[in-house]
C-alpha positions in Angstrom: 2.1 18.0 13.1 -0.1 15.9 10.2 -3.3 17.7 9.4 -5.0 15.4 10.3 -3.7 15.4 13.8 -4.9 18.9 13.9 -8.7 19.2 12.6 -9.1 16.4 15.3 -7.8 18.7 18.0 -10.0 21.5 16.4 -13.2 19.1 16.3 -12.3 18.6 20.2 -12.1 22.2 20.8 -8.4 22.5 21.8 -6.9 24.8 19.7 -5.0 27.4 21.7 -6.3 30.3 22.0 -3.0 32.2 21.4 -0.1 31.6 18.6 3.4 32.5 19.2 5.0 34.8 16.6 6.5 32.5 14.4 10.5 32.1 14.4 12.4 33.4 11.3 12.7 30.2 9.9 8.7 29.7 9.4 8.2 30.7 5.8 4.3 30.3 6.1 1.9 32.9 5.5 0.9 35.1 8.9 -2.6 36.0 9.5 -3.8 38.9 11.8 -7.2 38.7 13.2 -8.3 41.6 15.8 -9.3 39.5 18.7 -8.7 35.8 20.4 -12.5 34.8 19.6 -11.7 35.3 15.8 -8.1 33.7 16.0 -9.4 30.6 17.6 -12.0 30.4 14.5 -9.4 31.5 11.9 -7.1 29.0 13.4 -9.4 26.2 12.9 -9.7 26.6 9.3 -6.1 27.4 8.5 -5.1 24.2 10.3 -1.0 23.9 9.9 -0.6 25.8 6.8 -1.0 29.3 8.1 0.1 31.4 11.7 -2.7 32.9 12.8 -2.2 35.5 15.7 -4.5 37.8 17.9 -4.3 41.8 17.5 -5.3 42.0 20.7 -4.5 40.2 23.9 -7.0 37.7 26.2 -9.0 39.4 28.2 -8.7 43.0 26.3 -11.8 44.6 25.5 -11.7 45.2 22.0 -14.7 47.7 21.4 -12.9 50.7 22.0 -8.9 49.1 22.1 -6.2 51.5 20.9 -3.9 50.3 18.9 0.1 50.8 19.7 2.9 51.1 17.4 3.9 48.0 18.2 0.6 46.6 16.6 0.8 48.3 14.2 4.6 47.0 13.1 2.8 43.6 13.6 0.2 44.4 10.9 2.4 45.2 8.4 4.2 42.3 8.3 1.0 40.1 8.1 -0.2 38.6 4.6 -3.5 39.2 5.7 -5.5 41.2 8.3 -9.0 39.6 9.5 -11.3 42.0 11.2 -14.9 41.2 12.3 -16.6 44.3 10.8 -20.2 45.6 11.7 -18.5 48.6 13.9 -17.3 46.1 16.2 -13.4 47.9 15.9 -14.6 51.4 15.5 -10.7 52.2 15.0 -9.5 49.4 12.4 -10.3 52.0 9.1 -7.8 54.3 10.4 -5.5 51.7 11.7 -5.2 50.0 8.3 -6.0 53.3 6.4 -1.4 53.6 5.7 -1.2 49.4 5.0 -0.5 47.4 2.3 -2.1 44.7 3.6 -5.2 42.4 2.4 -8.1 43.2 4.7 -11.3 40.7 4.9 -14.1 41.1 6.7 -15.5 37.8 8.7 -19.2 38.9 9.2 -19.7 39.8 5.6 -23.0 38.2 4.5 -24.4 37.4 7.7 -28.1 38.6 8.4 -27.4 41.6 11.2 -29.7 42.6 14.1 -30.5 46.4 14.9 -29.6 47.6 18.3 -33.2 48.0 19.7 -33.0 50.8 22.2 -30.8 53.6 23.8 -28.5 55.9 22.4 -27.1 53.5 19.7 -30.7 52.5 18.6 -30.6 51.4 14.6 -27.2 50.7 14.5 -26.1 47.2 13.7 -25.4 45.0 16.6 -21.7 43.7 15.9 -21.7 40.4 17.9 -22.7 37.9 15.6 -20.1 35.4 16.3 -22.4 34.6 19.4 -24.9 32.9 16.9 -23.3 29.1 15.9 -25.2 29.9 12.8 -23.2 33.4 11.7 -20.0 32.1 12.7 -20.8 29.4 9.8 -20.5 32.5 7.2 -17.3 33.7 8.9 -15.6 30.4 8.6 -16.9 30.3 4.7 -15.2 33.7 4.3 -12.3 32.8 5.9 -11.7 29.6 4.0 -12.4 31.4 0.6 -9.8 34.3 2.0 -7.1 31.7 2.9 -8.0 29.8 -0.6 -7.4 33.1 -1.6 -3.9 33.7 0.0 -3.0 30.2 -0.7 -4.1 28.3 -3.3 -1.9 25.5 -2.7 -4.1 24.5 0.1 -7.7 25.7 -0.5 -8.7 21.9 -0.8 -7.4 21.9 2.9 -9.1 24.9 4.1 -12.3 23.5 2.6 -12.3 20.5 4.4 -11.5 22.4 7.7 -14.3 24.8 7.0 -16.5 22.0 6.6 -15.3 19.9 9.8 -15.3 23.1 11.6 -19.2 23.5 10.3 -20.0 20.3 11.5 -19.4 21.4 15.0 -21.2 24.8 14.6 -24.1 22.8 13.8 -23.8 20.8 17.2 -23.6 23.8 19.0 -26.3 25.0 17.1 -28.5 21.8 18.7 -27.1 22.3 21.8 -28.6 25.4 22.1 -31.9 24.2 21.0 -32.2 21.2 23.5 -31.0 23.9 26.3 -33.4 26.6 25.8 -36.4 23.5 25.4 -35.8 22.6 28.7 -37.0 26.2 30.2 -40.1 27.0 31.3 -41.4 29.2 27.9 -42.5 31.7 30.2 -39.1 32.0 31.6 -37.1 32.0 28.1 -35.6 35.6 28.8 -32.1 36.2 28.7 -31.0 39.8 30.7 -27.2 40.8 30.5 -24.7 43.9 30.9 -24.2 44.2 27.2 -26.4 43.6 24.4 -23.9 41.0 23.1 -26.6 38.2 23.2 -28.8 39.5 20.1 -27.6 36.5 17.9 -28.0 34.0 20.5 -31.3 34.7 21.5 -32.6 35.1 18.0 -31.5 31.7 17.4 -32.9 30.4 20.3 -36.3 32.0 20.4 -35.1 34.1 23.8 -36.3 37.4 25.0 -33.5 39.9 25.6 -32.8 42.9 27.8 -29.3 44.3 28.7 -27.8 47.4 30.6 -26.5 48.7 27.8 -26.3 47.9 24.1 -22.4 47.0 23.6 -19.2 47.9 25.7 -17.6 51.1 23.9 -20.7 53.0 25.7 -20.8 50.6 29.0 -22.8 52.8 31.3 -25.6 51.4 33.4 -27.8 54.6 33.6 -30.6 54.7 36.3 -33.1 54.8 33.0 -31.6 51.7 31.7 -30.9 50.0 35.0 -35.0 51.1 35.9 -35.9 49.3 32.7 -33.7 45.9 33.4 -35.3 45.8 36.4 -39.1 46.3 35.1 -38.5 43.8 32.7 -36.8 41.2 35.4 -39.9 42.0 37.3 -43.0 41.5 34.5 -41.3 38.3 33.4 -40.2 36.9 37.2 -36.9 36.5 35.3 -35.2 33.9 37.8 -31.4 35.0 36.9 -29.3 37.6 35.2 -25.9 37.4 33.8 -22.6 39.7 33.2 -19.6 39.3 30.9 -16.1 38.6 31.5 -14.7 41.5 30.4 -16.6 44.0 32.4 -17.6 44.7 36.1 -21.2 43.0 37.6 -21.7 45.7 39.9 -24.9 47.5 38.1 -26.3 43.9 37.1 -25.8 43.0 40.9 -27.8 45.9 42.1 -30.5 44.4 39.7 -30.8 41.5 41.7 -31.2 43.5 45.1 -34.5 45.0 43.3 -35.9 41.6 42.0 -36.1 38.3 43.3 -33.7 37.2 40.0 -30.5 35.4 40.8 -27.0 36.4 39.6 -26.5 33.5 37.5 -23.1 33.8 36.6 -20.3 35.4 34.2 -20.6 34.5 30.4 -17.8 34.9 27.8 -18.2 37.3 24.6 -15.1 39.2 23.4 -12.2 37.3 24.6 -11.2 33.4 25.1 -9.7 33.0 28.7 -5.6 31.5 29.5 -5.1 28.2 27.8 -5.7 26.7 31.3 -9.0 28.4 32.0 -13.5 28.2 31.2 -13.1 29.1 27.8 -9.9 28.6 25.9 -11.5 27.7 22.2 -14.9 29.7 20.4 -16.3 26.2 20.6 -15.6 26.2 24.4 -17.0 29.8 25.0 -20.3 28.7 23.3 -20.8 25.6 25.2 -19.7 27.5 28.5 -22.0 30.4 28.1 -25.1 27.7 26.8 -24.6 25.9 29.9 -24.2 28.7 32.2 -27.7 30.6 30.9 -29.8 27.0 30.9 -28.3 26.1 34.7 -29.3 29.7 35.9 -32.7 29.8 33.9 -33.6 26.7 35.3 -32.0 26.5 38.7 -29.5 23.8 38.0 -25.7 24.3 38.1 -23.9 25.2 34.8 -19.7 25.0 34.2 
């Protein structure tokens, strides 16, 4: 397939959302990232010149994932491992600790968000791929990684990093128009996890969650009491969960407001080719769509 065949499929969102392991005969370089969100990204810059595969599988919950032996067979055979970093995978040191095997870090560089409350208050709040704006310094690591691993075809993963930008950016504006449309005093975004940090820093929301991110998901009465102060003092109209974990505690939030379950939003993982969210680019524009229609009573994807 000609390059150029396949930035236009990135611009368009359609990259897969999984690779298949390469057959013998593929003499390209093999990139490992940890999970599908990061693949799609990594993919996207690496174009046709590299296989880029998923540690983990869609839909798996990568906070607190264990890897197998299997993955780690997998890992040793990549040319280079691409992890997100900011204690997202609290198990990659030890799972790369025996590999000889380039590591990079996507997030590096990007300007990081303190969890604000709860028994993880201080630490840094790992999700910054939800922020169009962040995942513009991953795919500028990324491209100077493959340059890196590749020099053949750095010009190549410059120009993809810079297409790939381009639609950050549009996201980025998306966002903007989306949140401009709700009522100021109803710009409040309330979740299970505190994945949303990013986001709502970008887009000038207030946050509140059930908890601050997945490895600890426990709605406590304290914290579900708190959610549902702040849904109250705001007249939040809706509330949201993520895919990869239940909506039962967020759902008992919405018996003890007058908020509306506005729907599920995507975070760790891309969905099946065939489903909501099967590119990053598609997961943004999903989970933009789905807080405006709930935050303004319309109808999102």
């Amino acid at each position: 397939m000609a390059t150029t065949v396949v930035a236009a499929l990135a611009l368009a969102g359609c990259t897969p959302a999984t690779t298949p392991t390469p057959p013998a005969a593929d003499d390209r370089p093999v990139v490992l990232t940890t999970f599908t969100v990061l693949q799609d990204i990594a993919q996207n810059v690496a174009g046709e010149h590299l296989v880029v595969q998923s540690l983990t599988k869609i839909g798996a919950e990568i906070h607190g994932y264990e890897p197998t032996p299997g993955d780690v067979r997998r890992a040793q055979d990549a040319d280079l491992i691409i992890d997100n970093g900011l204690g997202l995978e609290a198990w990659f040191a030890a799972f790369t600790r025996d590999l000889d095997v380039p590591t990079v870090v996507a997030s590096e560089g990007v300007e990081t968000i303190a969890i604000a409350g709860g028994e993880a208050a201080g630490r840094v709040n790992p999700h910054a791929w939800m922020s169009p704006r962040a995942t513009a310094i991953y795919v500028e690591n990324i491209a100077a990684a493959f340059a890196d691993l590749d020099p053949d075809n750095a010009a190549a993963y410059a120009a993809n990093a810079e297409a790939y930008t381009a639609e950050l950016d549009r996201l980025d504006a998306e966002l903007a128009a989306a949140v401009a449309a709700i009522p100021a005093s109803e710009r409040a975004l309330v979740t299970c996890e505190g994945a949303f940090s990013y986001l709502a820093r970008d887009a000038g929301l207030g946050e509140a969650y059930l908890w601050p991110v997945n490895a600890e998901q426990q709605a406590t009465p304290r914290s579900t009491g708190d959610v549902i102060e702040y849904v109250r003092d705001r007249d939040v109209p809706a509330v949201f969960c993520e895919s990869t974990v239940s909506n039962e505690a967020m759902l008992r939030v919405t018996e003890e407001t007058d908020a509306a379950y506005g729907g599920t939003l995507y975070v760790d993982s891309l969905s099946e080719p065939d489903g909501p969210v099967p590119t990053y680019l598609d997961l943004m524009g999903h989970d933009i769509d789905v807080i405006a229609a709930g935050l303004t009573g319309g109808t999102g994807r």
